[in-house]
Structure formats: C-alpha cells, structure tokens
C-alpha positions in Angstrom: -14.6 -14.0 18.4 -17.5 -16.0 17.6 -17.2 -19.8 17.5 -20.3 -22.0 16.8 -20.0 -25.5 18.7 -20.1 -27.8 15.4 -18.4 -30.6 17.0 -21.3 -32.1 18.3 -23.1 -31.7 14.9 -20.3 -34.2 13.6 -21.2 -36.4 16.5 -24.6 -36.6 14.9 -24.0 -37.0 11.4 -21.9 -40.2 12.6 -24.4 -41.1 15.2 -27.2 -41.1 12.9 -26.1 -44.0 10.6 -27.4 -46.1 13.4 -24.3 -48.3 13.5 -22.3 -49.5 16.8 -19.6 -47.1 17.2 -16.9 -49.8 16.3 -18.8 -50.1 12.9 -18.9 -46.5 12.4 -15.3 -45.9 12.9 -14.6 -48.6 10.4 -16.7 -46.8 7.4 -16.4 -43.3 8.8 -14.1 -41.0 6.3 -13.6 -38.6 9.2 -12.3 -41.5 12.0 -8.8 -41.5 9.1 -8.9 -38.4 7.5 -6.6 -37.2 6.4 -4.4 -39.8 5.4 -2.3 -38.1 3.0 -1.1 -34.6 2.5 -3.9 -31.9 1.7 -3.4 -28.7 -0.5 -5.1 -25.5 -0.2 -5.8 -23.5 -3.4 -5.5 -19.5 -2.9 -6.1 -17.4 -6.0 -4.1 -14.5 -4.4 -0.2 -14.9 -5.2 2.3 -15.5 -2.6 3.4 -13.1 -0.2 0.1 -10.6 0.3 -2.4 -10.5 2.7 -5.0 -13.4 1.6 -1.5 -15.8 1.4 -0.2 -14.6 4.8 -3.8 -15.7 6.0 -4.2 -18.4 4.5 -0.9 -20.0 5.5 -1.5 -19.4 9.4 -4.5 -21.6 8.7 -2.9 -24.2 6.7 -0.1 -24.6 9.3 -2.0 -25.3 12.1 -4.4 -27.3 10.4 -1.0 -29.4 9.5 -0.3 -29.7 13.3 -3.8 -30.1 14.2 -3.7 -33.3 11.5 -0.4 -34.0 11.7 -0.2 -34.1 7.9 1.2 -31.4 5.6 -1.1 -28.9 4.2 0.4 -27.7 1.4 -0.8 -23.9 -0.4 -0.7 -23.9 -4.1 -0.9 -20.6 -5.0 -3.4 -20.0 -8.2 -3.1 -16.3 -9.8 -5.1 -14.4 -12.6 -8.3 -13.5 -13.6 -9.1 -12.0 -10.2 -8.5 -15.2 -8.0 -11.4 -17.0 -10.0 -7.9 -19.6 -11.7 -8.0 -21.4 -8.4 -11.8 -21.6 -7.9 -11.9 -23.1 -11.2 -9.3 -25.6 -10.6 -11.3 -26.0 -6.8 -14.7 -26.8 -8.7 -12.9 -29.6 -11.3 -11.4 -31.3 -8.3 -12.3 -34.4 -6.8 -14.4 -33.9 -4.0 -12.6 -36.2 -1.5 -10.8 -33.5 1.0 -7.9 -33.7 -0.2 -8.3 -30.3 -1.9 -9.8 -27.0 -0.3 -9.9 -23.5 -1.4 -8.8 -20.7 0.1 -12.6 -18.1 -0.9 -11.8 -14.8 0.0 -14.4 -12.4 -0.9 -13.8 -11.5 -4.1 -15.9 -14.8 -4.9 -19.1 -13.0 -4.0 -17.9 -10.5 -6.5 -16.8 -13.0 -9.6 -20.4 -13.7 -10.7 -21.4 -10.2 -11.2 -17.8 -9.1 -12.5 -17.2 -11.6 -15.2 -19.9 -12.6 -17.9 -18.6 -16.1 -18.2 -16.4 -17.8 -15.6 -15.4 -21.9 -16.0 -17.4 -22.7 -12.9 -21.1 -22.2 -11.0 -20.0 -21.4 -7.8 -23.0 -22.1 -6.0 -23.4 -25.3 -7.8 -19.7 -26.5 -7.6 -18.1 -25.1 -4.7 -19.2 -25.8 -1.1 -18.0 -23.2 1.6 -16.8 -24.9 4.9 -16.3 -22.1 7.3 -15.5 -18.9 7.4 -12.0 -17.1 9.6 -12.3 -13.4 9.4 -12.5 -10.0 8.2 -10.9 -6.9 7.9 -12.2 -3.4 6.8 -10.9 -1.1 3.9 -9.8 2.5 4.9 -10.2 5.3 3.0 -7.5 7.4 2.7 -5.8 11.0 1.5 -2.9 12.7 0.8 -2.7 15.3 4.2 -2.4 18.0 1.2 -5.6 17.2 0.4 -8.6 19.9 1.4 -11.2 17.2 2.9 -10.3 16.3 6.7 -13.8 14.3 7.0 -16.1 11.9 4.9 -18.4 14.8 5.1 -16.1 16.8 3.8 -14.8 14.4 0.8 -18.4 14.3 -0.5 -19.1 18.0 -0.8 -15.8 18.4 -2.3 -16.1 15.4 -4.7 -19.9 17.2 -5.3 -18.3 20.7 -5.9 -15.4 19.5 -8.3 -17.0 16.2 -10.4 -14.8 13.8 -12.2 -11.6 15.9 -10.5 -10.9 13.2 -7.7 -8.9 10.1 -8.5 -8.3 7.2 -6.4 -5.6 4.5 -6.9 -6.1 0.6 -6.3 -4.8 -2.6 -7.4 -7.1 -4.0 -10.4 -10.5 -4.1 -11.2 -13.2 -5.1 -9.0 -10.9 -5.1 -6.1 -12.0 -4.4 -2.7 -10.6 -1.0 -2.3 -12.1 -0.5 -5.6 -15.7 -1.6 -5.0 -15.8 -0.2 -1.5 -15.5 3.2 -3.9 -17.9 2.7 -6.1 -20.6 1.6 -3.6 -19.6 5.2 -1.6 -20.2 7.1 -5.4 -23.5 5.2 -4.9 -24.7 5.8 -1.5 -24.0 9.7 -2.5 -23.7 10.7 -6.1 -20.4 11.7 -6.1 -18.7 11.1 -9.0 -14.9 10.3 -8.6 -12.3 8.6 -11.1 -11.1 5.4 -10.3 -7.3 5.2 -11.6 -6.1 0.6 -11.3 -2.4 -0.2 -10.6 -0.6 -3.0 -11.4 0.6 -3.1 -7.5 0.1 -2.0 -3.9 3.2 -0.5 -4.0 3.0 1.5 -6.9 -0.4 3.3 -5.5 1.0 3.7 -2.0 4.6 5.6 -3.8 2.1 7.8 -5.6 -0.5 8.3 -2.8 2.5 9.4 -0.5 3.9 11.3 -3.1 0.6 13.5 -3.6 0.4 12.3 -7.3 -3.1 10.6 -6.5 -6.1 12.5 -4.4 -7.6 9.0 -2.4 -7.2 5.3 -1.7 -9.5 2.7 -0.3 -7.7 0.0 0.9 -7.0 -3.0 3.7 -6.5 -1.3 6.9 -3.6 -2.9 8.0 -1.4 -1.5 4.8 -1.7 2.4 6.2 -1.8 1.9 10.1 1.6 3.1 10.1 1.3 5.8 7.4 -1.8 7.1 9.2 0.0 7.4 12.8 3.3 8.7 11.1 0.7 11.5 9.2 2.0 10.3 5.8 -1.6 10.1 4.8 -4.8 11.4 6.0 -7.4 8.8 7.6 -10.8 9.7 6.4 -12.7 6.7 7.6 -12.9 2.8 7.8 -15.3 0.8 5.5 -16.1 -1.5 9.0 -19.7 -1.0 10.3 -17.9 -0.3 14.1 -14.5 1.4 14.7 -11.6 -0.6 14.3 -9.5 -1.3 17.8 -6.4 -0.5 15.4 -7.3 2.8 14.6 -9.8 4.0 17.4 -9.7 7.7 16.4 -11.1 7.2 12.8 -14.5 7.4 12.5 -16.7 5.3 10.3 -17.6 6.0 6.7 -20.7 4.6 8.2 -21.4 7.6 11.0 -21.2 10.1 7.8 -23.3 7.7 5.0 -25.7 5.3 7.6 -25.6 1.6 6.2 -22.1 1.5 4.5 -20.2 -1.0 5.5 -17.8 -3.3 3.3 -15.3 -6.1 5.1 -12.8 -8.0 3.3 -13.4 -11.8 4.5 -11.7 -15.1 3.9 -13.4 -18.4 4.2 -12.3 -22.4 3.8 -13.9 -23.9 0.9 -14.4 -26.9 -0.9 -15.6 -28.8 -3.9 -19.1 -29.6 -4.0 -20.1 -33.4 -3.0 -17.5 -33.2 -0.3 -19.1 -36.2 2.4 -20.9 -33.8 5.1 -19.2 -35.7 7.8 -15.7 -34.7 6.3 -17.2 -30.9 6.3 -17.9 -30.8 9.4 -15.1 -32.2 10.6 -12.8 -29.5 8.5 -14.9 -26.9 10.0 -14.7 -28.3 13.7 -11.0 -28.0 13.3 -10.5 -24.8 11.8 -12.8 -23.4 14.6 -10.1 -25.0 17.1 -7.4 -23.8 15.5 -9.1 -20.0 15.6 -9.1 -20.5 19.4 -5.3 -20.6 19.7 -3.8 -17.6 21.1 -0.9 -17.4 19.0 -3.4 -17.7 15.9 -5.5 -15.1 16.8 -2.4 -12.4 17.4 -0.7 -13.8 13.7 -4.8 -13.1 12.2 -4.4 -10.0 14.7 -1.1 -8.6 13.1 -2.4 -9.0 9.5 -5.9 -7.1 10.7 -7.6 -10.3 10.3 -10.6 -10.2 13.2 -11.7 -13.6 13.9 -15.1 -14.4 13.2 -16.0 -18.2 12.7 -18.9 -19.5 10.7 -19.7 -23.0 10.1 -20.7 -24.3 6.5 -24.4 -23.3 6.7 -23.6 -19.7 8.0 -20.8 -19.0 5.3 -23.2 -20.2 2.2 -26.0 -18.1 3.7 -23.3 -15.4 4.1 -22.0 -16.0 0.7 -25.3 -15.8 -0.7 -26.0 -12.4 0.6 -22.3 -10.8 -0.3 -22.8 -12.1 -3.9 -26.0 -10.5 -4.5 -25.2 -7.4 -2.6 -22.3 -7.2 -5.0 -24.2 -7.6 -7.9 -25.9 -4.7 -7.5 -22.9 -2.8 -7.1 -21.0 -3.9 -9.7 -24.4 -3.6 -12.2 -25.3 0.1 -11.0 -21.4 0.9 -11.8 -21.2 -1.0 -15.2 -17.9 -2.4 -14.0 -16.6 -5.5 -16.6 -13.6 -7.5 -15.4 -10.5 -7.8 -17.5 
C-alpha cells in the first residue's frame, strides 16, 4: 500500500497564515471539523461493490471523527445523479462523494451531463483498485487470450459478452481489448450481475469481463473459465491467471474508487479529509474488509488523484470515441 505523508502538508497550510498557534486554532475550520454529521454521496445503489467500499470508509472515518458519516445512496444515469447533487452542494465538508471510476468515463459517455466535473468537483484522495477478469464458459473453445483473439478473428460478430449497462467497466475493458486487436465481438447489457452470471454459467452467453472478486469462486470451482485479468500485474487472488496484458502489451484497466468533494472546499479541510482517510487505510482490519471485496489499497492525496483523474478521463475518451458508445 502506498501512503503519501500529507499530514505535514496540513501542518503547513495552517502554519503559513503566520498566526500564533492559539490564533490559528481559533479560525482554523480543520481544529473543529467536523461538528456535525457528514454524508457521503455514492452513485452506485446499496448493496454492491462500490457501496460495500464505500461504507468501510465511511465507518471509520465516523470513529476516526467521532461523528456519523452517513451514505446517501444516489442511483441512475450511470452514477453521474450523485456527482450532480455533489457539484450543487455547498462546499463546506459536510458533503463528499464517493468517485468511482466511472467519472473518468461520464464526460466522454454522455453529451450533456448537469455538471463540469473538473470545474465543480474536487477529488480528495484516492482508496483503491481492483481489476476486471475476463471470463468463459469452460465449453467454450478458447483456453488463452491468445486463443480468444484468433477465435473472435476467425468467427466475427459470433462472440457475445454479458455485462451490466452501458459504459460499464466490464463493458469498456471489452471494447478497449476489440481495440488493441480488431476483433470484433458483440457486447450483449443486462439489467443485473446476476442475470449475466445465471446465463454465463448456464452456457447461454460465450464471455464476461467483470470485477474479479464476483468469479474467484466460480473460477476455482471450474464453473467458468479464467482467461485473464484486466490488472497490469497478476492478482495475489488468482495467481495462476495470466494477464490480458502478457498476450496484448499495454492493456491494463482497474476499477478505482476515490473521496471527492465539491469544488471550493477550504484546502486545509482537504487535506485534512485526505490525512485521515490515509489513517484509516493503515488499519489492519480495513485493509482485510478492502481485501475481501478485492479492493487493493493504493492512497493518493488530492493532487495525485486529479492528475490521475485527468489521465483516466482522457484515456477513456478515446475509448469510448473509437467505439461510438452513447450512454442511455
């Protein structure tokens, strides 16, 4: 795990006002906040993987403050209903967004969203990752990456693929593999998880791209076929599955979730945020939760995660372009 010492950078920004340190506690947001409760907006409905995250963080943030930090849960429009209601917020701390990585993808996805997010939102930290997997039905005549390609290249627009929505990771990760290699496969969106995993196991759809964690089981109990992970390194969870990245150099797609905020948020109340969330990510017991969820810890502060941001959202862009994919 990576954790940047920010601490001290708060320690400057109060420092730097130039006043005695009784003065500066007395004007300081950061020497109260927070003195009331504080909620978390996650796009993401209640009960999958972004919400399981999300609430790990929120919880011990809550201890860590010893005030309640409460998730309001924001479906639709792929996740962008809670970014917009992050963005009209008042900028006080009181209200923080959970920015998964489907924010890097919104821009290029939807041709007019209620918000700017590089103008309205400002990102705080980031908490982790977790790669896609890519995935068959054992019936299926491809036993390597290698081997997928040449037979998506010998059979075009025969292979289908199942995944939840539109511009989804699993979904993307696809479409930047059709890119890397010219392969030309059919992407087939669900209105659930479940109902791609009944027909995946059922042999009523060829492939899946999806978070890891979702087919560790199925891939250990042969249910499915593991072709590869979307990681640029092997995942600890699944040691024996090779890279996409070892057949098609470059490829690599993570899933990653990040603390947000909105824009004009006091830099000393920033930092602070993203000080404690890099404590909290050095708990034990936090880092086996993130662990059991396939969530690999990976802090950024705020001027790493906007850099980062920055980079995913015109990487995306591409993508998403080159595909001529439109968001519903």
């Amino acid at each position: 795990m990576k954790i940047v010492a920010i601490a001290s950078v708060v320690a400057f920004v109060l420092a730097s006002t130039g006043a005695s340190a009784a003065k500066t506690a007395a004007v300081d947001p950061t020497a109260t906040y927070p003195t009331k409760p504080v909620r978390l907006l996650m796009g993401p409905a209640a009960g999958g993987p972004t919400d399981s995250v999300g609430r790990v963080i929120t919880m011990k943030l809550g201890e860590t403050w010893s005030m309640p930090v409460v998730v309001e849960n924001r479906p639709g429009a792929g996740n962008t209903m809670a970014t917009a209601a992050a963005a009209k917020a008042s900028p006080d701390g009181y209200t923080l967004l959970l920015c998964p990585s489907s924010e890097a993808v919104a821009p290029s996805l939807y041709a007019k969203l209620p918000y700017d997010f590089s103008k309205e939102i400002a990102a705080i930290s980031h908490i982790g990752s977790t790669p896609n997997i890519l995935v068959v039905h054992p019936s299926f005549p491809a036993k390597t990456v290698n081997e997928f390609i040449a037979h998506a290249k010998a059979h075009p627009g025969k292979i289908n693929y199942g995944g939840v929505g539109i511009g989804q990771s699993g979904h993307l990760s696809m479409e930047l593999l059709k890119s890397m290699t010219g392969i030309d496969i059919v992407y087939v969106p669900y209105k659930s998880a479940g109902l791609v995993m009944t027909d995946l196991l059922a042999g009523r759809m060829d492939a899946q791209s999806t978070n890891l964690p979702l087919h560790v089981d199925n891939v250990r109990t042969g249910k499915v076929r593991a072709l590869g992970v979307t990681s640029a390194k092997r995942s600890p969870r699944l040691p024996d599955v090779p890279t996409i990245a070892e057949t098609v150099p470059g490829f690599d797609v993570m899933v990653w979730y990040g603390v947000c905020a909105p824009a004009g948020l006091p830099k000393s109340i920033v930092y602070k945020i993203a000080a404690d969330v890099a404590q909290v990510l050095k708990m034990p017991d936090v880092q086996r939760r993130l662990a059991d969820y396939g969530v690999d810890v990976d802090f950024m502060g705020p001027e790493q995660i906007a850099a980062y941001i920055r980079e995913q959202t015109a990487r995306w862009g591409k993508v998403v372009k080159q595909a001529g994919i439109q968001g519903q």
